[in-house]
N, C-alpha and C positions, 0 to 999 in steps of 0.2 A: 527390400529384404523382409522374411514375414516373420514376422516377431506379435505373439499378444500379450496387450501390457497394460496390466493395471495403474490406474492414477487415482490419488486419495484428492479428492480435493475439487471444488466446480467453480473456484474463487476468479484469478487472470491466470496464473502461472497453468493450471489443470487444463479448462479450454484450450491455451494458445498451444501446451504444448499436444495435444490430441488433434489440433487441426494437421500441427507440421510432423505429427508420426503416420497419417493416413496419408498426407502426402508423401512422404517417403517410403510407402507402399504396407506399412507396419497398423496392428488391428488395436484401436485403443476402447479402454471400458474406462470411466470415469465415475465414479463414486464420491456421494455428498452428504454427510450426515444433515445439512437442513432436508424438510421437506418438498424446496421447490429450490429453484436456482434464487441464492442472494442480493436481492435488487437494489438492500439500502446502502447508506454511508455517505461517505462527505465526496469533497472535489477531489480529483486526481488530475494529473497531468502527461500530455504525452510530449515528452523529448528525447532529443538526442537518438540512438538507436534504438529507443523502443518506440519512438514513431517510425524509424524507418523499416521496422519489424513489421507495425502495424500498415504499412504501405504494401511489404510484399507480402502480403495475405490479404492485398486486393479491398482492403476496408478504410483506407484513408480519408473516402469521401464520407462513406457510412458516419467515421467520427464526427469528423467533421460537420454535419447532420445533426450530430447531437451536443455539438458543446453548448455551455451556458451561458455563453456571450457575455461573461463577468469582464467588467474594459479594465478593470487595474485592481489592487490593496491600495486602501488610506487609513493612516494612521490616525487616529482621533483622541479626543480629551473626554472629559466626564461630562461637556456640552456639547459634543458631536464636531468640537470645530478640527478642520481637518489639520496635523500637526506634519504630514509627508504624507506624499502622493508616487506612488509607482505603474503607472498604467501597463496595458499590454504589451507593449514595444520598450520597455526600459530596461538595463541592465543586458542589453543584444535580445530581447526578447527572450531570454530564459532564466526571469527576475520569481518572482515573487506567482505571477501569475503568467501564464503562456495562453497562445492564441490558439490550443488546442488544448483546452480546461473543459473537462467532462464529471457526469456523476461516476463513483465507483461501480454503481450498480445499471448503469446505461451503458460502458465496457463491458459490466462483465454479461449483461442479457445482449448484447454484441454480438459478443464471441460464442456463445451460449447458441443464439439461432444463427449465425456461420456455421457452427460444427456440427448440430443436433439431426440431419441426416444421413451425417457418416458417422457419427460416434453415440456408442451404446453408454445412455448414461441413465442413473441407477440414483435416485435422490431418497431417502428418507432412512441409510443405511449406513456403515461405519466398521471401518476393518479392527476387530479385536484380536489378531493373532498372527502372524506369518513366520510362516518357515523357510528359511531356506537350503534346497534339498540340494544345491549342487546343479541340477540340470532344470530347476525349476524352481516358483516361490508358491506354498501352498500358503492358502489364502482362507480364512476363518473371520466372517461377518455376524456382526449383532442381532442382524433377521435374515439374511437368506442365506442360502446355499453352501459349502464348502465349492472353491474353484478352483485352479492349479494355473498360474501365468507364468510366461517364460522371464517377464521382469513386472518389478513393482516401482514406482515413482510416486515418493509421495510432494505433497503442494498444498497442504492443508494449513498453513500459518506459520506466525511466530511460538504461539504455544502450542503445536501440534501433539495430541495424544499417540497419534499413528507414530510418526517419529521415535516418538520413546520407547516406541516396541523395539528398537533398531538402537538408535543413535544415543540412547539417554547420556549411556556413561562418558560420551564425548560433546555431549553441548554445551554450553555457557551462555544465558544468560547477562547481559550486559543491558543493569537497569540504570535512569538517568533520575531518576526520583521524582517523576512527573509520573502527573493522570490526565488525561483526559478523555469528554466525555462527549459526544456527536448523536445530533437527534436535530430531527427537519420540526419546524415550526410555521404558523400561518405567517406570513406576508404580510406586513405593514407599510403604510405610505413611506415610510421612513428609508426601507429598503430601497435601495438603487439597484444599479449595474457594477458598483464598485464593491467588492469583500471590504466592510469593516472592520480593525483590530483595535481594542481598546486593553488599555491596563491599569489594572486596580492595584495599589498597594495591598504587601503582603503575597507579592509574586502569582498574582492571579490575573489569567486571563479571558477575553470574552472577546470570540469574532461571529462575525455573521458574513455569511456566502450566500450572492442569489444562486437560483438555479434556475432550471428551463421546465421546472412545473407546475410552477405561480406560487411555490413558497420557498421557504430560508432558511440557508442549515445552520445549525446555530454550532458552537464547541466552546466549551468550557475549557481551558485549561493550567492546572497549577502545578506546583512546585509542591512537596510535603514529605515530613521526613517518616510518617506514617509508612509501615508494607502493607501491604494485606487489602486494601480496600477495593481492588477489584474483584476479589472477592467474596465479596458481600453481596447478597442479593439485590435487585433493583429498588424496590419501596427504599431501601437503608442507602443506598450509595446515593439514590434522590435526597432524602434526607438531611445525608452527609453535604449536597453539595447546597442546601438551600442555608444551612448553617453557614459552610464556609464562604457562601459568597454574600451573607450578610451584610449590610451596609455599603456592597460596590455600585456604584454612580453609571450614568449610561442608559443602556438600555438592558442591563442585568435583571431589575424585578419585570421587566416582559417575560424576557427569557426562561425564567426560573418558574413563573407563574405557567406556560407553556409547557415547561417538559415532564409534567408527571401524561400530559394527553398525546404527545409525541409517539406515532407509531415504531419509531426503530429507533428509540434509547438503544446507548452502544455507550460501555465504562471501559477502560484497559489500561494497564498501566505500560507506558512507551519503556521498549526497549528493544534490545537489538543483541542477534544470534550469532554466536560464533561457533562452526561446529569444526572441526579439525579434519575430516572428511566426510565427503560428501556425495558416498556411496558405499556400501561393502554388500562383499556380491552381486547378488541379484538384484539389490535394492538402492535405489540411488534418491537424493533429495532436490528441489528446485523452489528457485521462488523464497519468499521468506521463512518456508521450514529447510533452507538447507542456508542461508544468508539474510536473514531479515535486517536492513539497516536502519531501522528506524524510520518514523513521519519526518524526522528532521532531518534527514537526507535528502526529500524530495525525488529519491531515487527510487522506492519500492517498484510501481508501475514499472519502470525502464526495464530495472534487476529481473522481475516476474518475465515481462517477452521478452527481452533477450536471451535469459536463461533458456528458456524453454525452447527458442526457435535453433541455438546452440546443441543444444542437447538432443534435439530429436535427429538435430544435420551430422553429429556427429556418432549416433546408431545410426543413421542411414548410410554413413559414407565407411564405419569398422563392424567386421561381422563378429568380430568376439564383443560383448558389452564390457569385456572389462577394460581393454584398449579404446572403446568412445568415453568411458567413465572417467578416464585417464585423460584422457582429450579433452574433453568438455570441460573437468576441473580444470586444467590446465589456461585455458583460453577464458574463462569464467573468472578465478582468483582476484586476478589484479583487479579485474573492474568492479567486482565484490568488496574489494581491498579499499582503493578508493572511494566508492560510497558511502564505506562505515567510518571513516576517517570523519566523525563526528565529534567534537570535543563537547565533553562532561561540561564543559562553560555553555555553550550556544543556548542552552534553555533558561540558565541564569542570566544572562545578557539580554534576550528576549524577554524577559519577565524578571521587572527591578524589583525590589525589597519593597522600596522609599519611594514618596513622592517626587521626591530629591532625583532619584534615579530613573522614576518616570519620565521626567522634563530632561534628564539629559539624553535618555534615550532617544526623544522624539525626536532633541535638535540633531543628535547624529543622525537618524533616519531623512529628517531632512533636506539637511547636504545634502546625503550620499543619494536622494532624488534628484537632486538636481544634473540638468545635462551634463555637464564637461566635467562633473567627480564621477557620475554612473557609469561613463567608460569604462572609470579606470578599477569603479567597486566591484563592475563584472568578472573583475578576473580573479575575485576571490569570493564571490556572494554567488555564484551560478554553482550548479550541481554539474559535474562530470559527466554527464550523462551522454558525450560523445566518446567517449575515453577505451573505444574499443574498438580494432580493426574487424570490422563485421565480418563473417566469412561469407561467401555465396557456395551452397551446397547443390550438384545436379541432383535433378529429381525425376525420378520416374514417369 
């Protein structure tokens, strides 16, 4: 069906769904306010149906290719000694860490060169305006042209500007009072194969992830009843964080010493979208500006292609958009439903107050490592991320 259609956004949700609109015979443009496609950021992961997304778009092994052969999470102390151990294969292998752990920025330069001789895409630009005419969405950019699409989709985040132009008076917002902050660092002998997690009293914490290109992404993350500090400019939010993590044990003054030289400092404060619909008219949302569930879901990745690959099959398979809009939500909700099924507790349980609460932490972590309890942890520690009867769409 020939449809042209604009996508805000060159993050995962924007590519994956521009691969499966060209495949459903439909003309896609994809627009990115950076000026080149977004390479950085931390580990993601692929489960459940959005690896099986990333199967039927023929790139399984591609991933594969590029994971960062991280073999588990270990929990550790303020001497490194390991306090729980969760390797690759624990909790049914969709724990902490999965055997298909990639950089965000090696997905999304992926799908980036998969789509980039079928799809018109337009980087250093940013939708300020759309209309919707009824038989069309006119379309008003920051540098170029005026365009006219027959639909618009946007995929540009949790804090999506474009969104606002559309959806503001129906979003929400759902912050969990957490910051954190992701920025890659040199490689020390110290680094393994295993993501480190340590926690500092005063609900702060410090992991380290290898990767697959000889350094180590570091993330800061705490608890604080402070708003506003993401946005602060970078020199200030550095600042801020070499204050607050003052006095923590580990290997926190590497870390801290490290991130003012860090090429992709990234601050944000975690939270997660609720929008009440998730499309009007011509314009419809995906991906975490239409359901963002948070880092703490484990689920963003999934939510991003599955959305996307839903949504294109479901313009491909109804010729009115407002009948696949219809659809898509429809089959998209629940699985959206349960991934934000996040409790406001989870980031206080993962990051104790007290020392007190450090050490009880560790010891439940490492039980619930151990074989014959991680059975039975998996059936409430693993992310949903099968929790959808996947459609299969014919295609052109």
């Amino acid at each position: 069906m020939s449809r042209n259609i604009l996508i805000s956004g060159a993050g995962i949700a924007g590519p994956a769904l521009a691969y499966w609109l060209h495949r459903h015979g439909m003309t896609a443009t994809v627009i990115e306010r950076a000026p080149e496609p977004r390479l950085g950021g931390q580990t993601v992961d692929l489960r459940g149906a959005g690896r099986t997304v990333i199967e039927r778009m023929g790139l399984g092994q591609a991933a594969r290719d590029r994971v960062t052969h991280e073999e588990g999470l270990r929990f550790v102390d303020g001497r490194d000694r390991i306090r729980a151990s969760f390797g690759a294969g624990a909790l049914d292998g969709d724990g902490f860490v999965t055997e298909l752990e990639l950089l965000r920025g090696e997905l999304a330069d992926l799908l980036h060169r998969h789509t980039r001789d079928d799809i018109d895409y337009v980087f250093g630009d940013e939708v300020t305006g759309l209309v919707d005419t009824g038989d069309g969405v006119d379309v008003t950019f920051r540098n170029g042209a005026d365009r006219r699409f027959d639909l618009v989709v946007l995929a540009d985040g949790l804090r999506s500007r474009t969104r606002d132009l559309v959806f503001a008076d129906i979003a929400r917002i759902r912050s969990f009072g957490l910051y954190t902050a992701y920025f890659t660092i040199p490689r020390a002998e110290s680094d393994g194969r295993w993501a480190r997690w340590y926690n500092a009293p005063g609900r702060r914490v410090v992991i380290l992830r290898p990767d697959n290109q000889g350094t180590t992404r570091a993330t800061l993350s705490f608890l604080y009843p402070r708003t506003g500090l993401d946005r602060l400019q970078v020199p200030a939010q550095q600042d801020f964080l070499r204050r607050h993590y003052d006095g923590a044990r580990w290997e926190t003054p590497r870390v801290l010493d490290a991130m003012s030289d860090s090429p992709d400092f990234y601050f944000e404060s975690v939270g997660q979208l609720r929008l009440e619909h998730w499309s009007r008219g011509r314009i419809a949302a995906v991906g975490d500006a239409a359901y963002c569930a948070s880092p703490l879901s484990g689920m963003g990745t999934s939510l991003a292609l599955v959305g996307a690959y839903v949504l294109a099959g479901e313009l491909g398979r109804h010729p009115d958009h407002r009948d696949a809009f219809r659809s898509y939500e429809t089959i998209m909700r629940p699985y959206a439903g349960q991934a934000q099924n996040v409790s406001w507790f989870a980031p206080r349980l993962a990051s104790p107050k007290t020392r007190i609460g450090i050490r009880l932490l560790n010891t439940i972590a490492g039980l619930a490592a151990k074989p014959a309890i991680s059975r039975v942890t998996s059936r409430f520690a693993t992310p949903p991320a099968d929790a959808i009867d996947l459609p299969v769409y014919p295609q052109p």
